[in-house]
N, C-alpha and C positions, 0 to 999 in steps of 0.2 A: 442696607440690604433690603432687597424687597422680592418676594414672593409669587409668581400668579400660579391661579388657581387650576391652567390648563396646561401648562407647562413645566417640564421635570426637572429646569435645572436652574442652581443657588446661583445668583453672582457676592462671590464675596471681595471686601474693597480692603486690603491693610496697608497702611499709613504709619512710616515709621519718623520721628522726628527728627532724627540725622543720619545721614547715609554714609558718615564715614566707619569701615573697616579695620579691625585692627591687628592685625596678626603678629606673633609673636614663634621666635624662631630660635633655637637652642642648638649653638656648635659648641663641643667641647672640643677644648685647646687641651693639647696633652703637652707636660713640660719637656723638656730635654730628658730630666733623670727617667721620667715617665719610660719616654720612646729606647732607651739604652736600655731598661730595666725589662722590655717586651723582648727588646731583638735579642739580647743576652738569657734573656730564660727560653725564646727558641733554637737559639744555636745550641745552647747548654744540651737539650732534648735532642737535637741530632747527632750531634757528638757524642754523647751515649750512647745512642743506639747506634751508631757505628760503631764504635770502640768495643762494643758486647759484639757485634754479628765478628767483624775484624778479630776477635778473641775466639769468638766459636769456633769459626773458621780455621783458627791455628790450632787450636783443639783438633778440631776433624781431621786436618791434617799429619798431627803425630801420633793420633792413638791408629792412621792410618798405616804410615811408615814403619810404628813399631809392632803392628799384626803383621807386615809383612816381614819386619826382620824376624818374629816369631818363627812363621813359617818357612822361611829358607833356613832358618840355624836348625829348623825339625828335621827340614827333608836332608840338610847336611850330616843330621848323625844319621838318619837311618840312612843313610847311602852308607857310613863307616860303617856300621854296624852290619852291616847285608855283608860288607866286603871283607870285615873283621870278625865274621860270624865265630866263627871258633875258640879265638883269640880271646874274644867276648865272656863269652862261656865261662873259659877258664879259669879267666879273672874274678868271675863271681865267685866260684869254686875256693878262691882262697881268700875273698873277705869272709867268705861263710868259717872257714877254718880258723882266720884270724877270729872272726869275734868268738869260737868257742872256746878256743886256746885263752883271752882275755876277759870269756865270760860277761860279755858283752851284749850277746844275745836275748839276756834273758832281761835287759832294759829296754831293747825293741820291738819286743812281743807284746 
């Protein structure tokens, strides 16, 4: 290395004593149990969550069916009852009589 006095720049010299390289490179091998033990824990995970949306799904679907038979067996009495108005009435007329006559009433009060 050498220096002048009027000038700004080092030359520096490095010298190494063998120039071979040595790199060093790491694949891992996965065994068979390995790779069956990967693809069976993500199938496992899809298959679940199908099986859950697939269930929900059939959920959604009968509490939908059965709000709707709800409501046509409602609109089906009040159509009787509109048309059997009277009839209706009457009827009440004599459970009220029956439960007085059996005393009955006075466990539903």
């Amino acid at each position: 290395m050498f220096h002048e006095k009027g000038c700004q720049t080092i030359q520096v010299e490095i010298s190494f004593a063998d120039f071979t390289i040595t790199t060093t490179t790491y694949k891992p091998k996965f065994e068979v149990f390995e790779i069956l033990s990967v693809i069976g824990s993500y199938m496992g995970i899809y298959l679940g969550i199908s099986m859950f949306s697939v269930s929900t799904l059939f959920e959604i679907l009968i509490n939908l069916f059965l709000m709707k038979r709800k409501k046509a067996i409602k609109r089906i009495r009040n159509i009787r009852h509109q048309a059997n108005g009277e009839r209706s009435q009457s009827h009440s007329r004599k459970t009220q009589v029956f439960r007085r006559r059996n005393r009955i009433s006075s466990f539903n009060n």
